[in-house]
N, C-alpha and C positions, 0 to 999 in steps of 0.2 A: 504494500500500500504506500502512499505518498508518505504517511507518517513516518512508518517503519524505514522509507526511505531516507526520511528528511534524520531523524533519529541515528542512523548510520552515519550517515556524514558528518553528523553532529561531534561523534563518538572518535571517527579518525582525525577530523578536523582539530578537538581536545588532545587527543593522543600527539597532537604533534612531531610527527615522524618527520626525520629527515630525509631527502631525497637519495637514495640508494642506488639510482640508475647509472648517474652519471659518471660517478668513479668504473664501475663497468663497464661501460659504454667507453671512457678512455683506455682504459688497458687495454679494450677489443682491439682498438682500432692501432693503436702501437704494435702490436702482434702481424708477423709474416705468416703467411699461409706453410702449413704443415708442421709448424717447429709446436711443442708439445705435444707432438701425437704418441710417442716413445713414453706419456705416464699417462696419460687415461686409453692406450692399448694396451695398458700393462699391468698385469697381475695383482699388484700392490691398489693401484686404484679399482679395479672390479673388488678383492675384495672388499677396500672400505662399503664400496657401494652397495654391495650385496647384504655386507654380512649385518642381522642384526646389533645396535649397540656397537659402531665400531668407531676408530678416534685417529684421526690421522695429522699428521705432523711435518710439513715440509719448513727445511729451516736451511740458514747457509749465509752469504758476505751479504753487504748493501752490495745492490744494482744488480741480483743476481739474477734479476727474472722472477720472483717468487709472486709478485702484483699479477703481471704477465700468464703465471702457468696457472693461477688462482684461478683467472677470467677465464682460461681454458675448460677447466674443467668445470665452472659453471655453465658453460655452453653447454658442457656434456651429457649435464643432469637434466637440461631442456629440451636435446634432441629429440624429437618422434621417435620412438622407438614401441609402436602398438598400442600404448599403454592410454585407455579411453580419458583419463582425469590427469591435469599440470600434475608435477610430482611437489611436496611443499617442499620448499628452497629456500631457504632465506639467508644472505650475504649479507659483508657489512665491511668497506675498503676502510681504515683507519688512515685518512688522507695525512694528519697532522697533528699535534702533540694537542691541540688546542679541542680536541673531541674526545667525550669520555665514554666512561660504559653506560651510564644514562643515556644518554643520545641512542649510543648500539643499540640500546636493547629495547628501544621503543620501535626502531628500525625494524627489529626481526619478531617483535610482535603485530606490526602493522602489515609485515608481507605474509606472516605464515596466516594473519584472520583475513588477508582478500582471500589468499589461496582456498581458507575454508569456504568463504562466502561467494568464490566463482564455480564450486562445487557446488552452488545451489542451495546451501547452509546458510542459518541463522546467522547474526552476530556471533561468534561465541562467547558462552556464557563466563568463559575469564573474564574476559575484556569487559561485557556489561557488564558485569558484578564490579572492575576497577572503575567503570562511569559510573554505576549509582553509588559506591559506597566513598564517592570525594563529592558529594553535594550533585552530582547529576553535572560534572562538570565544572563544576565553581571554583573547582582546588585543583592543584596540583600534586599528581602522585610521587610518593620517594621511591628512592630507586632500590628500595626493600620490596615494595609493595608491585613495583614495576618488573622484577627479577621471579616475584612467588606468581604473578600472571602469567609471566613466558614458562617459568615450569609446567605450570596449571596443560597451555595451550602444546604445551610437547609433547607430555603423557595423555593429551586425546589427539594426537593425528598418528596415524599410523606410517611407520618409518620416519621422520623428518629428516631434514637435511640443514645443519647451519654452518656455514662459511666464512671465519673470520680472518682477515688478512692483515700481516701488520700490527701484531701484537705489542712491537717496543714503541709503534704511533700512537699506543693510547695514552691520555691524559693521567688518567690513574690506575695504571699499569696493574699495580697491587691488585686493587677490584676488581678488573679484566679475568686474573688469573682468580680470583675467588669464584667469580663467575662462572669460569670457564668447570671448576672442581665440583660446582655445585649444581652446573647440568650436564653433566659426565654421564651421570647414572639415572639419568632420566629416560622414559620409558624404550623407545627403539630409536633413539637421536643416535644418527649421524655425526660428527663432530670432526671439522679439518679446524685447521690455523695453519697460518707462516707465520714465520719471525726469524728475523737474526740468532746467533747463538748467543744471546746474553742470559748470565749464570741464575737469574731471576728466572725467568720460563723456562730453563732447559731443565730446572730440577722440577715444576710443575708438571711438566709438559710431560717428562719421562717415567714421575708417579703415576700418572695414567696407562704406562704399556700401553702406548701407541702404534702403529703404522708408523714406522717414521724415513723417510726421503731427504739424506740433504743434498742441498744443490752445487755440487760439487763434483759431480762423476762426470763421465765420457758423454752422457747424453746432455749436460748443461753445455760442452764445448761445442758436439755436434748442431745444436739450436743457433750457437751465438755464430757458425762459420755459415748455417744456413740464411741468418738473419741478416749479414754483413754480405752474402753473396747476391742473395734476392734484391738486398737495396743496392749495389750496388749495379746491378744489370737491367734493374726494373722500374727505378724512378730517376725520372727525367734530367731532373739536376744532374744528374752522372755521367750524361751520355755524351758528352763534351769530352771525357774521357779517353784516352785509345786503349786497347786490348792490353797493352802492356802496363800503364799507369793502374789499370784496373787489377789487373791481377799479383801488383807490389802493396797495392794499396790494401788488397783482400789480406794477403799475407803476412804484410805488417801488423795489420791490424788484430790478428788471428795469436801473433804471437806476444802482444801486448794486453790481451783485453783478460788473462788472468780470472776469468769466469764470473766479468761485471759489462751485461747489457748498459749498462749506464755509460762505462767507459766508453765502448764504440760508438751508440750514437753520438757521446757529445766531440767524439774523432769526428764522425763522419759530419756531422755539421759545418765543423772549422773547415775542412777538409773543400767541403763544397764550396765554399767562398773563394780560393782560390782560384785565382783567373787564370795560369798557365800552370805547365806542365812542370815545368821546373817552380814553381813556388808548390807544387805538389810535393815534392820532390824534396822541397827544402824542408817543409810543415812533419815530413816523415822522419824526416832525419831528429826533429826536436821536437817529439810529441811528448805531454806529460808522461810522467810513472803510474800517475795515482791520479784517482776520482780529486781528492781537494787540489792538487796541481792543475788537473786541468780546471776547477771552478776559478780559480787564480789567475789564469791564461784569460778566462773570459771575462773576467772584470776588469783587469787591466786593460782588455781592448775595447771598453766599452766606449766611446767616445766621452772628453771632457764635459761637455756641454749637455749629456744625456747623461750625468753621473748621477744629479741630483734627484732626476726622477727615476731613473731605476730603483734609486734606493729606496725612497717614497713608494714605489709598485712591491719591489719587493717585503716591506714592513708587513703594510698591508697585505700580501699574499700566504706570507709567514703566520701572523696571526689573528686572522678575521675569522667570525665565529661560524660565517660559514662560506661556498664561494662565491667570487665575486666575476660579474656578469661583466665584459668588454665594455659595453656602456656604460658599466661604475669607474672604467679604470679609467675612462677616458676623463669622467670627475675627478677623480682623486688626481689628477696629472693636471689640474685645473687650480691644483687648491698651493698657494702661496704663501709663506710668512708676509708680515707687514712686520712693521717698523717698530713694533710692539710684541715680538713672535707669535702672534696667533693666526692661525691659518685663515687664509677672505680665499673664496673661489671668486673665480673670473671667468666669466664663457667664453672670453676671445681667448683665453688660451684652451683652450678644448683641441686635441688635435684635427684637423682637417682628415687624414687618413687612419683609423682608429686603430687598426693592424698594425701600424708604426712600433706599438709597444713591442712586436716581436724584434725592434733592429735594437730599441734602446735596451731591453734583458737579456737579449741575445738566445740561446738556447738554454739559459733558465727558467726559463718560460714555456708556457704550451696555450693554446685557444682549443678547445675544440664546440661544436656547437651539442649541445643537451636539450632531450624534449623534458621540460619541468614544470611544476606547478608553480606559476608567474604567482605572486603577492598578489596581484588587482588585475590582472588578465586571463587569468584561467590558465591550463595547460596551453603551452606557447615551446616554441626553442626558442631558446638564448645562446648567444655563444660567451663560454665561459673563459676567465681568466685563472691559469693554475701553475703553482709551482710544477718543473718539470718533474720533479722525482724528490720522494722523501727527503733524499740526503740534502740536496740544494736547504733547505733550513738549518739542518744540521750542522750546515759546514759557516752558512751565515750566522750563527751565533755563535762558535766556536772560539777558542783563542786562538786556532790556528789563523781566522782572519784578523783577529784583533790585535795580533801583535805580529800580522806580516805583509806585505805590500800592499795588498788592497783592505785596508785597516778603514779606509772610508767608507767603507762598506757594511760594518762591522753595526751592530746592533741589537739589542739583547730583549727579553721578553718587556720588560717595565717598557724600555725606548718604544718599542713597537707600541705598545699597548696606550701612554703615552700620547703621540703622534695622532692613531688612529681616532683615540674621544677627541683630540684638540680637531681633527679633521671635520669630525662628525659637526661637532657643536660650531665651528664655521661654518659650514654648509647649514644648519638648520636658521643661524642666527640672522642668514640673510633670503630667508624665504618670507614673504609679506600674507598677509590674511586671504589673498583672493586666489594665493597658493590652493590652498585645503577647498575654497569654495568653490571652485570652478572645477575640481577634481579630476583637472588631467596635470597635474603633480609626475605621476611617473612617466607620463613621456616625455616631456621637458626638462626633468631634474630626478634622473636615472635612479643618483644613490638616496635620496631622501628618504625611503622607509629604512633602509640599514639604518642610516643614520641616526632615526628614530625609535628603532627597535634595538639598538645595542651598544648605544654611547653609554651608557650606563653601566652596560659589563665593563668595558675598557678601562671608563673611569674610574670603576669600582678596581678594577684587577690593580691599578697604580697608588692605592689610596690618596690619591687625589693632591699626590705630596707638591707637585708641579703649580705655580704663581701662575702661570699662563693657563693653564688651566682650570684652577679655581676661580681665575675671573674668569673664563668664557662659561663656567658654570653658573654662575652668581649672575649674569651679563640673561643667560637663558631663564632661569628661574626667574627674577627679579620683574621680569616682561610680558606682563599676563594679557597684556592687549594683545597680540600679536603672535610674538615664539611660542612662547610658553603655551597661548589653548594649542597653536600648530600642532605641536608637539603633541601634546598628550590623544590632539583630535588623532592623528597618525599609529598614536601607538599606545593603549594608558596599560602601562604596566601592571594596574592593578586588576585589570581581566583583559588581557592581551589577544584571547579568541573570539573576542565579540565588538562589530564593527558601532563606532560611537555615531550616535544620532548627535543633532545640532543642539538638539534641547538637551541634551545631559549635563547634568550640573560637574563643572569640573575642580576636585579638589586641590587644594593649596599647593604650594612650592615644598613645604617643609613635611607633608604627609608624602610626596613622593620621593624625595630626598632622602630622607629617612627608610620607605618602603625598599628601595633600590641598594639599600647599604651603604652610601655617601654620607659617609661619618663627619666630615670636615666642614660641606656645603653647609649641613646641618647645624654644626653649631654656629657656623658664619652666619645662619638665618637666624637664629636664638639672640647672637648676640647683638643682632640689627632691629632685633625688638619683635620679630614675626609672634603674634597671639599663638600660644601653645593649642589653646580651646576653641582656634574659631573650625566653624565648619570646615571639616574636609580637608582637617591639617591646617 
């Protein structure tokens, strides 16, 4: 019925999943044709698949391919093969340090109840029972109560399948692996993970007797010679090439790349821009050793004049809470210090070619385009803006950058985090009232719901230690004609899933302040006299 229907939407809309496609959708499309067919033709993968209750474990270097042979073998699990009903699947790519097991795990309870529910099933009754027992939606669940649902929903599907990749990307890592121990033994689950070899999950991982795969044998080298031969005869950029530069270049590279996909491409990148044969030739002779040598190589040759915003892209790409869509980046490339250091955007600097970002990041970067649930458009593609690969953050916060030639590059979680609210709260502070009432806001001013949806994590994450900051907070609160209803009309954090009519009375400065965790703002507002008792904060 329309009810029942309207109630479901209600139910996922609450649940607030994140989009899970899109990370899959990129490692698809990075993938050569044929290279992981040596593990799901193979023995070790039929049994996980097969066997009741099984756990499997592929682990190995950064850049090894493990994101890569993950996507594979979800394909795997999709293929037609007879079988009248989807099989339930549920994945979850841990893109970056800045996602936790909260997020995963609403993730893999929002794909295994469609699965149930394109089978022609109810809601399941985990999931309703977590929408009525938080107010019918009014609350927020903890991630106790979000963890005893997915169990709930695993011991009623028969066989499940859950897929987690990138176990040392999560946020907090610890919980991941509590997690992971405490749906081990849950009814016929399936259970893979990747991760590097760090001493933290490898002792989890192997208290389970596992399945375990590392990426390190004859078939990870076979992959990467097939991966560097395919691109190197099959995409166009190459073909500039002659038979003989091709086949130095294969084999250079073959004996360099040490069993890190990352390495090669970001060879075969540099590689490409060479305009002759002999700067080919030269490039071979002085290729980095190592993945941070070559991020090294690429920042140094980033042009001067593209220094400043690279690093600005990359902050933002490092730790934004979720991804950001090419027409954000083209804002945040927009957005200026004054004279005062708080960020003012400016639409004349907006770039003219928006793709550009790929020359000023270089190949730390990637675009691809994703079909997603737009904020105020419905399901839409966007084409997204992404760090190229886990380690690219890794190696930017590192000491290794911070005390070695590309040190201007250097920037650490606070900085980002930092940067990004002072970004936000520029962009909000100069959006005027007829912004919100004319309500084409997103097509004109791209980043504004981020902006409005998560300057407050950012600010919160810095404790708001930064001058420049605390006024562009106090500069927004303070402005209730204007920012400040913008704001809260955009986004009111105190029921975030439910869109604000005109007539809703909008609560004070110092109730949101306080609600969002901005300890500082708040007493800055106490001690400016703001009434403790009036309405609404």
């Amino acid at each position: 019925s329309i009810c029942e229907g309207e109630r479901r939407e209600k139910i996922f809309a609450w649940l607030a999943a994140p989009d899970h496609q899109s990370s899959h959708t990129s490692a698809q499309k990075k993938r050569q044709p044929e290279t992981g067919l040596w593990f799901v033709r193979g023995e070790t993968f039929k049994a996980w698949r097969d066997l009741s209750h099984s756990t499997l474990w592929l682990h190995g270097i950064m850049g090894s391919g493990k994101t890569i042979l993950c996507s594979t073998l979800v394909d795997e699990l999709f293929r037609p093969n007879g079988r009248d009903l989807l099989p339930a699947v549920a994945y979850f790519y841990f893109t970056n340090k800045q996602i936790g097991t909260n997020v995963a795990v609403r993730s893999l309870i929002n794909q295994l109840s469609l699965t149930m529910t394109s089978h022609g099933d109810d809601i399941p009754a985990a999931l309703e029972s977590l929408y009525s027992q938080h107010s019918e939606g009014r609350q927020s669940p903890t991630l106790d109560t979000l963890i005893s649902t997915l169990k709930s929903l695993i011991e009623s599907i028969s066989h499940p399948y859950i897929i987690l990749d990138a176990l040392e990307e999560c946020e907090d890592g610890n919980r991941l692996l509590q997690l992971i121990q405490e749906i081990h033994g849950c009814g016929s689950l399936h259970l893979l993970a990747t991760s590097r070899d760090e001493l933290d999950i490898m002792d989890v991982m192997s208290s389970l007797d596992p399945l375990s795969v590392p990426m390190d044998g004859i078939h990870i080298q076979d992959d990467i010679h097939l991966h560097i031969h395919q691109t190197i005869y099959n995409n166009q950029r190459y073909q500039k090439w002659s038979l003989e530069v091709k086949e130095k270049v294969e084999t250079t590279l073959m004996n360099g790349a040490h069993g890190m996909f990352r390495w090669v491409d970001c060879q075969l990148d540099a590689l490409g821009k060479c305009r002759t044969s002999a700067a080919v030739e030269a490039a071979l002779q002085t290729l980095p050793k190592t993945l941070y040598e070559t991020y090294d190589k690429i920042l140094l040759n980033i042009e001067e004049d593209d220094s400043q915003s690279a690093l600005k892209v990359l902050q933002w790409l490092a730790f934004s809470v979720c991804p950001i869509s090419l027409a954000e980046t083209v804002e945040i490339l927009a957005m200026n210090p004054n004279a005062a250091g708080a960020c003012l955007f400016n639409p004349e600097e907006r770039l003219l070619n928006p793709r550009e970002v790929l020359i000023i990041c270089s190949s730390l970067v990637t675009i691809s385009e994703e079909e997603i649930d737009g904020r105020y458009l419905g399901t839409t593609n966007l084409e997204q803006v992404r760090l190229a690969h886990f380690s690219v953050k890794e190696y930017l916060t590192s000491g290794h950058v911070r005390g070695g030639r590309a040190s201007i590059f250097y920037f650490n979680q606070h900085m980002a985090n930092t940067f990004i609210a002072e970004s936000c709260l520029g962009y909000l502070l100069q959006l005027d009232q007829t912004f919100c009432d004319h309500g084409t806001g997103h097509l004109n001013y791209p980043l504004y719901q981020y902006a409005a949806e998560h300057w407050t994590h950012h600010a919160q994450s810095t404790g708001c230690s930064s001058d420049t900051l605390q006024r562009l907070i106090m500069a927004l609160l303070r402005n209730k004609d204007t920012m400040y209803t913008n704001w809260i009309k955009l986004h009111d954090p105190d029921d975030p899933w439910r869109k604000r009519l005109d007539e809703d009375p909008i609560g004070g400065p110092l109730y949101y302040a306080s609600l969002t965790g901005l300890e500082i703002p708040s007493r800055l507002l106490l001690d400016s006299g703001v009434e403790v008792n009036a309405d609404g904060g």
